[in-house]
PAZAPA-4460 file (N, C-alpha, C; in steps of 0.05 Angstrom, whole numbers, plus 32768, in hexadecimal, padded with zeros to 4 digits):
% residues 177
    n_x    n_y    n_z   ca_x   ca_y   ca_z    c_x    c_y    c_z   seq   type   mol
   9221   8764   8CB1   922F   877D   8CB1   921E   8794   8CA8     1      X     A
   9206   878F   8C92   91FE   87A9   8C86   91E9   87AF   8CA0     2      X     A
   91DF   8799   8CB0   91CB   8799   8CBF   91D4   87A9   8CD3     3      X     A
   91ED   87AB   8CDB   91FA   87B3   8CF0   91FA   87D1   8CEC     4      X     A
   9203   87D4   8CD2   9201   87F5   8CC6   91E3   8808   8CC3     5      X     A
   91D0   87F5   8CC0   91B6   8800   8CBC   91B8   8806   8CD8     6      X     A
   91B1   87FA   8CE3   91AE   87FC   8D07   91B6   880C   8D18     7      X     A
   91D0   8814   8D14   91E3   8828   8D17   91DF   8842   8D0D     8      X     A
   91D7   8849   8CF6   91CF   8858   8CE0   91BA   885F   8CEC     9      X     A
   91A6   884F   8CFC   918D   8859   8D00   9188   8865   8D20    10      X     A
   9199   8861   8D32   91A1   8869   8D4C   919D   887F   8D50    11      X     A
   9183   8880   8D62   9180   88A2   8D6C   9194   88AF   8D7D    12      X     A
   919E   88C3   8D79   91AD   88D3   8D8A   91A7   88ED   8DA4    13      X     A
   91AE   88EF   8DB0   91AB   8900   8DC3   91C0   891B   8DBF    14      X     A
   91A6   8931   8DC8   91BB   894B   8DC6   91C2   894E   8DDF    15      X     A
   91E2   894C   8DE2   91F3   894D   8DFB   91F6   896A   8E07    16      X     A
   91F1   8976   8E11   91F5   8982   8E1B   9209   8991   8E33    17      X     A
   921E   89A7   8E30   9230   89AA   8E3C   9237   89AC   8E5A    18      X     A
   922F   8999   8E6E   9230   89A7   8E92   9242   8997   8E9B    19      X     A
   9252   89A6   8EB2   9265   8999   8EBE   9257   898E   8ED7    20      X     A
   9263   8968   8ED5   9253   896C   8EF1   9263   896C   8F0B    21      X     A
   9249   896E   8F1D   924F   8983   8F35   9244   8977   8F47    22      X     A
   924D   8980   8F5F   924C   8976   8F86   9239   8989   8F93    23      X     A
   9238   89A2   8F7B   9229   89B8   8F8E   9213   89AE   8F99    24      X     A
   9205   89C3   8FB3   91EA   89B6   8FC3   91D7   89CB   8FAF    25      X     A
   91C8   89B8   8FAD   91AC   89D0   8F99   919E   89E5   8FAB    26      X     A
   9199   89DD   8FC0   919C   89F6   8FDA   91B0   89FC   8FE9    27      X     A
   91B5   8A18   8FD6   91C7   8A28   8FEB   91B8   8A33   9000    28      X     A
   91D4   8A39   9015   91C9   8A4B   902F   91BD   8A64   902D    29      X     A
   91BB   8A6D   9010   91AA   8A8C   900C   918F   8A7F   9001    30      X     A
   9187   8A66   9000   916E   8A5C   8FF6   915F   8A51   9006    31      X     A
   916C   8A49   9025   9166   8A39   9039   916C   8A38   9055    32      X     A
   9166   8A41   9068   9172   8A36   907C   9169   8A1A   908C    33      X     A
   9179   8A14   90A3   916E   8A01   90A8   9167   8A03   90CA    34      X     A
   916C   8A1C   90CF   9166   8A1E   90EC   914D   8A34   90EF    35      X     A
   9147   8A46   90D1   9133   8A57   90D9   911C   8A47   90CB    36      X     A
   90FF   8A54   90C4   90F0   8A4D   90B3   90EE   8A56   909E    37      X     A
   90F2   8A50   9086   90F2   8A57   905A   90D3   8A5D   905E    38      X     A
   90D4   8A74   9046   90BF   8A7E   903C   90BC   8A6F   901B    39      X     A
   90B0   8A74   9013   90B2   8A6E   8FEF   9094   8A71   8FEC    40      X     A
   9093   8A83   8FCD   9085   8A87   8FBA   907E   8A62   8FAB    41      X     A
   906E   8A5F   8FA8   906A   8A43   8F9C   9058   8A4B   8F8A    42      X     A
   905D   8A3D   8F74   904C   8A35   8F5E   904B   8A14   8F59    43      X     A
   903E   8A06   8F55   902F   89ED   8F52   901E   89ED   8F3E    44      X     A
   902B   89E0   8F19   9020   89DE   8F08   901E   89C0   8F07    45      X     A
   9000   89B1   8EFF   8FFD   89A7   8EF9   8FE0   8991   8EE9    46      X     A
   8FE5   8987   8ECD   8FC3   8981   8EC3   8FBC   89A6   8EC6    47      X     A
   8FC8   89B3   8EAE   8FBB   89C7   8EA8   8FB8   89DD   8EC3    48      X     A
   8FBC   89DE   8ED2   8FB0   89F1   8EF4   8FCD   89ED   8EFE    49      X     A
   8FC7   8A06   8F08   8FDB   8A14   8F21   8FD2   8A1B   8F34    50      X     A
   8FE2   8A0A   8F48   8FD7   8A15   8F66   8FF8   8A2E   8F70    51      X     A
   8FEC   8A47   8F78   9006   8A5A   8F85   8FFD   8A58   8F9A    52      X     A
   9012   8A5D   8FAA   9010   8A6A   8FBC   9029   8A69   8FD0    53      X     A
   902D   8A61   8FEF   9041   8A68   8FFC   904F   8A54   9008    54      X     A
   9068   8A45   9006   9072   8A27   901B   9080   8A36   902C    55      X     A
   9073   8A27   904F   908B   8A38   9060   9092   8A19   9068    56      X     A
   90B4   8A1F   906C   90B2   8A06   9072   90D0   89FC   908B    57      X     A
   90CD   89F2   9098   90E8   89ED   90AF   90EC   89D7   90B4    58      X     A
   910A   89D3   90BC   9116   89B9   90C1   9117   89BD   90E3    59      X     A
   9108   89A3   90E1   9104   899B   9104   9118   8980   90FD    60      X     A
   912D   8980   9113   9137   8969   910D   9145   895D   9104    61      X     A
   913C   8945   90F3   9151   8936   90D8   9136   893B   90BE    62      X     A
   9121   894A   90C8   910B   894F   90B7   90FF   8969   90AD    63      X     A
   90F3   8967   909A   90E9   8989   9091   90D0   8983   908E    64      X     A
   90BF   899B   909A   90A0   8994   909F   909A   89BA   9091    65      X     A
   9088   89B1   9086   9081   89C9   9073   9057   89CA   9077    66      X     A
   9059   89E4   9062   9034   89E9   905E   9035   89FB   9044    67      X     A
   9023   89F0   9035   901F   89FB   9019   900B   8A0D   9021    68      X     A
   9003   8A1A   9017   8FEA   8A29   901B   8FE4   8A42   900A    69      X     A
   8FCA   8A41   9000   8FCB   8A4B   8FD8   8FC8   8A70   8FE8    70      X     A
   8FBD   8A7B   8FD2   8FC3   8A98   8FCF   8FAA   8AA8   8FE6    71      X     A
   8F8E   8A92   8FEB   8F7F   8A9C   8FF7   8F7E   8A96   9019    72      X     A
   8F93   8A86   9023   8FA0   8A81   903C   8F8E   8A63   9041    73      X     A
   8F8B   8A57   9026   8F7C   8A43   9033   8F95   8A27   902F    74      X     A
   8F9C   8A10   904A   8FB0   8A0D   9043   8FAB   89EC   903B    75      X     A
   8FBA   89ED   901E   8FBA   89D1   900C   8FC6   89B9   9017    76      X     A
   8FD9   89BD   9024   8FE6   89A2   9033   9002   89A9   9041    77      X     A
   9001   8998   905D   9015   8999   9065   9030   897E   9059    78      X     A
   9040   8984   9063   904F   896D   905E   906E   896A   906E    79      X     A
   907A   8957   906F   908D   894C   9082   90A1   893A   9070    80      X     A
   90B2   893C   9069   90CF   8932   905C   90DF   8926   9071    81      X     A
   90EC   8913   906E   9104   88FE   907A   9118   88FC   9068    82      X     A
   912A   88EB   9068   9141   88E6   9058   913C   88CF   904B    83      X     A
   9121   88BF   9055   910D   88A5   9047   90FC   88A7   903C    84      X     A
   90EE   88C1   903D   90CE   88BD   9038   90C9   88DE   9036    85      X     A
   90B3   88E5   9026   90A5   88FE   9026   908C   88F9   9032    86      X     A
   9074   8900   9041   9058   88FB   904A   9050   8920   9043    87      X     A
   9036   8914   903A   9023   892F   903D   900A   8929   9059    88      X     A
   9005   893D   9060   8FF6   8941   9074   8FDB   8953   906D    89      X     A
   8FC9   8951   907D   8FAE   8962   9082   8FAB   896E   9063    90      X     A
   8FA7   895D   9059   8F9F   8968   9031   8F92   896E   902A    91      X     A
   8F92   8986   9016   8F75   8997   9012   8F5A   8982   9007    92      X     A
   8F4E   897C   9008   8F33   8969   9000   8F3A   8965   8FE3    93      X     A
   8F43   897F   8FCA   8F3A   897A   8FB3   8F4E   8967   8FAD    94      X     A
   8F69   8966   8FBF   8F85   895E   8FB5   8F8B   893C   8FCB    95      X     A
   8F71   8935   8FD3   8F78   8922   8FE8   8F6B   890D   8FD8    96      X     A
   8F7F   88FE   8FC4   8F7F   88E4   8FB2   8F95   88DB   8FBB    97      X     A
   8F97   88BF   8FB6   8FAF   88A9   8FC7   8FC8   88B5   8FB3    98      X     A
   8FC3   88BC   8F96   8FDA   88B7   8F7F   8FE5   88D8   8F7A    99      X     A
   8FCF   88EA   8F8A   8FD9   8908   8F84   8FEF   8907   8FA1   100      X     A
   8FE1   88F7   8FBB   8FF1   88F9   8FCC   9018   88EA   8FCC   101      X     A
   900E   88D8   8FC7   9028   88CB   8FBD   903D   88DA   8FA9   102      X     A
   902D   88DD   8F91   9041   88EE   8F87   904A   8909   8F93   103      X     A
   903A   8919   8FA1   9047   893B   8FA9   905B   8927   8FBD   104      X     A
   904A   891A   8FCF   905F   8914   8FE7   9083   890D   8FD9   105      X     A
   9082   88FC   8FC2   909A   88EF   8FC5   90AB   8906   8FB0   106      X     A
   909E   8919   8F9F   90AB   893B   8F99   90B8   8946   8FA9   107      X     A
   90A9   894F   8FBF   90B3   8960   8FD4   90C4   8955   8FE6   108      X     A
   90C6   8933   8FE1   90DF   891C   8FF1   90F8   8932   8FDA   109      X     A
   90ED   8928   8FC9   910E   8930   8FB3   9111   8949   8FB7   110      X     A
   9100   895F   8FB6   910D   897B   8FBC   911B   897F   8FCD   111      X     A
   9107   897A   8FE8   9115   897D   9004   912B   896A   9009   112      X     A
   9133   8960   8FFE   9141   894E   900E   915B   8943   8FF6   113      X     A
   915A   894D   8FDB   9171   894D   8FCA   918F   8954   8FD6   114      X     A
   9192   895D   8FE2   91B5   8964   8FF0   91BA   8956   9005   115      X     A
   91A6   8939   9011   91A0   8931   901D   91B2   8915   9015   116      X     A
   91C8   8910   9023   91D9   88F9   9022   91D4   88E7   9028   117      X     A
   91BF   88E5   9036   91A9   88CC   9047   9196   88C8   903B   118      X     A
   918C   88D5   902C   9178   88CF   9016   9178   88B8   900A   119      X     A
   915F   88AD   9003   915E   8896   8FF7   916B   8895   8FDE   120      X     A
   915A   88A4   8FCD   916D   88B4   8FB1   9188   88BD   8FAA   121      X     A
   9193   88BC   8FBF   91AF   88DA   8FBF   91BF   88C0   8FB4   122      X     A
   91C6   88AD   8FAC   91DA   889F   8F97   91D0   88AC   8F79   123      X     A
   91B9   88A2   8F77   91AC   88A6   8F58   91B2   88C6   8F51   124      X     A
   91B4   88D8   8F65   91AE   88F9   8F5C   91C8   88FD   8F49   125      X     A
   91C1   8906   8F2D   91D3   8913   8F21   91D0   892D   8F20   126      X     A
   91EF   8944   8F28   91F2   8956   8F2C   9200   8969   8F0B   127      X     A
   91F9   897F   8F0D   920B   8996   8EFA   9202   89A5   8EFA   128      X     A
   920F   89BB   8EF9   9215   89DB   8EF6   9212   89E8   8EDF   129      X     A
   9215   89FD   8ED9   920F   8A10   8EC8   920C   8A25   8ECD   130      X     A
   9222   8A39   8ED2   9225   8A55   8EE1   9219   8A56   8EF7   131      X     A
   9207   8A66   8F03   91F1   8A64   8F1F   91DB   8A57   8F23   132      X     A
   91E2   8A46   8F12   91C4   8A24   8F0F   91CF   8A08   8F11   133      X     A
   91C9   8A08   8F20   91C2   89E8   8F29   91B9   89D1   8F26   134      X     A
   91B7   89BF   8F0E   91AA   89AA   8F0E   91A7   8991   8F18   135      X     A
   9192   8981   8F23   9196   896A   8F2C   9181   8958   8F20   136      X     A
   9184   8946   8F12   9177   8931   8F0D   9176   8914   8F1A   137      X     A
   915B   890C   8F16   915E   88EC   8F23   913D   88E5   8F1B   138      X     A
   9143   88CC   8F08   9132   88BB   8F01   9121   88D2   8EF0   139      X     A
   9103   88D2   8F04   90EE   88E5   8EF6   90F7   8904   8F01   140      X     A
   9104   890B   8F0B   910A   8929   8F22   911C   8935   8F11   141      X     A
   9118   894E   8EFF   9129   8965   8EF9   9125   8975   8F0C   142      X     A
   913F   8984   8F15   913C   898B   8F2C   9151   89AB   8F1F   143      X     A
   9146   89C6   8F1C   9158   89DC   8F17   9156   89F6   8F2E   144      X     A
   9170   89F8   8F3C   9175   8A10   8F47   9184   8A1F   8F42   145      X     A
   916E   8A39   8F46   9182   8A52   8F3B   9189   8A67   8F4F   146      X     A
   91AB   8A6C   8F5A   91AD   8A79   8F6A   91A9   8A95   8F6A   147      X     A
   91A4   8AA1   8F53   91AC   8ABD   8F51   918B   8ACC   8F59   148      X     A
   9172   8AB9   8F52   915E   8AC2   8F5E   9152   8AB0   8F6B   149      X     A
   915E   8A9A   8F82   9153   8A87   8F8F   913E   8A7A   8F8E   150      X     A
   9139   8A7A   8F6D   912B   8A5F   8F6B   912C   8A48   8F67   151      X     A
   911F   8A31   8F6E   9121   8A19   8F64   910A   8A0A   8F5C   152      X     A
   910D   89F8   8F42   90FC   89EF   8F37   90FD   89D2   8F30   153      X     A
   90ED   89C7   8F3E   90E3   89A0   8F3E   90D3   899D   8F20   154      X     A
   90D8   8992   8F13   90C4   8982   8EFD   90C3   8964   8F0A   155      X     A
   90AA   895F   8F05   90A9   893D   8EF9   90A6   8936   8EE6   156      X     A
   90B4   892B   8EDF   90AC   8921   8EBA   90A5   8912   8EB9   157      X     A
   9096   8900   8ED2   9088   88E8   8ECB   906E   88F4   8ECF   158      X     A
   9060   8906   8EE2   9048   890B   8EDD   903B   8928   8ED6   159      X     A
   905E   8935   8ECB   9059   8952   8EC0   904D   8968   8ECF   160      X     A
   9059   895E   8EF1   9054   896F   8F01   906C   8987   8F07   161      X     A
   9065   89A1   8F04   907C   89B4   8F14   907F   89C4   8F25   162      X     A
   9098   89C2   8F3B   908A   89D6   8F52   909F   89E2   8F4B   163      X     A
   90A1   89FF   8F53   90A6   8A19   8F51   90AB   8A1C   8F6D   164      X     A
   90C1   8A24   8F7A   90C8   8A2F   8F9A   90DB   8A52   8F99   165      X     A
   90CA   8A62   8F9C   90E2   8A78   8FA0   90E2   8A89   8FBD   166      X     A
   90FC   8A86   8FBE   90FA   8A9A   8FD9   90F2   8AAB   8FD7   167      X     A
   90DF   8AB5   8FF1   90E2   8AC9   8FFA   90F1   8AE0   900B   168      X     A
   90F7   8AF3   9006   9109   8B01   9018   9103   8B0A   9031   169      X     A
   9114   8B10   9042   90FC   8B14   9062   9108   8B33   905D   170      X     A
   90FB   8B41   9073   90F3   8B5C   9073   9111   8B62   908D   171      X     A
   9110   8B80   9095   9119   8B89   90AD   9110   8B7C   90C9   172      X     A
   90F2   8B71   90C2   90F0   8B77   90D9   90E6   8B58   90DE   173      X     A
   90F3   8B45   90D2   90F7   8B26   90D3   90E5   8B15   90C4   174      X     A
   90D3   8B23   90B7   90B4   8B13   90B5   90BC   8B1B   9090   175      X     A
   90B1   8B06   9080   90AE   8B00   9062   90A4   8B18   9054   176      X     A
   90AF   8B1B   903F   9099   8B32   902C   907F   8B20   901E   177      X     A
***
């Protein structure tokens, strides 16, 4: 019995935190379409360095095929999302390792593809709200969108990677600022 009490007594706790959870999609239709092509501001922290620069990216299909490409138009990697699988394509030389590839590829699976009911993941995704933010978690993937200035933000907490996506707004005359 006293052993039971030490034990108990000694039980770390967690700070709970208040969110209702929620069904919402982490991309809304003012963050995404799916018939034109998305612009986004990207930032890519990770191991100390940041890569910025621009993701354009469109759904051909049942798929989203995108291109990173940093601030000097030189472009870091393409890539291609399913409802199975993330793949990166044509990868910049410094970033073309089997374990850098695997990990961005299977990130940009969970970004793109989180509201994604076919998803491999989409049982595991836990959802909640919080005024015009959106959270989704699963496993290593914090996942936060914020509608009021269309951003959204991926952590990994397994290899302390974060991408940064913000829209861009298009102009009058159809084309991105």
């Amino acid at each position: 019995m006293l052993c039971l009490l030490l034990l108990t007594g000694c039980a770390a706790t967690r700070n709970v935190q208040q969110r209702e959870a929620s069904t919402a999609r982490v991309w809304a239709p003012a963050m995404r379409s799916a018939e034109a092509k998305n612009t986004y501001r990207v930032c890519l922290r990770a191991a100390g360095r940041d890569l910025t620069g621009i993701c354009v990216a469109k759904r051909v299909g049942d798929e989203w095929r995108g291109s990173l490409v940093n601030e000097f138009g030189a472009k870091a990697f393409d890539f291609v999302t399913t409802a199975r699988r993330g793949t990166l394509l044509h990868v910049f030389p410094m970033m073309d390792r089997w374990y850098i590839r695997r990990t961005v590829a299977a990130d940009l699976h969970f970004l793109f593809e989180v509201d994604n009911a076919e998803a491999t993941f989409a049982r595991r995704v836990e959802r909640s709200e919080r005024g015009d933010t959106i959270v989704a978690t699963c496993g290593r993937w914090h996942l936060t969108a914020t509608l009021h200035d269309s951003t959204v933000t991926l952590v990994n907490t397994r290899r302390n990677i974060v991408y940064e996506l913000r829209r861009m707004a298009e102009t009058d005359d159809g084309s991105d600022e």
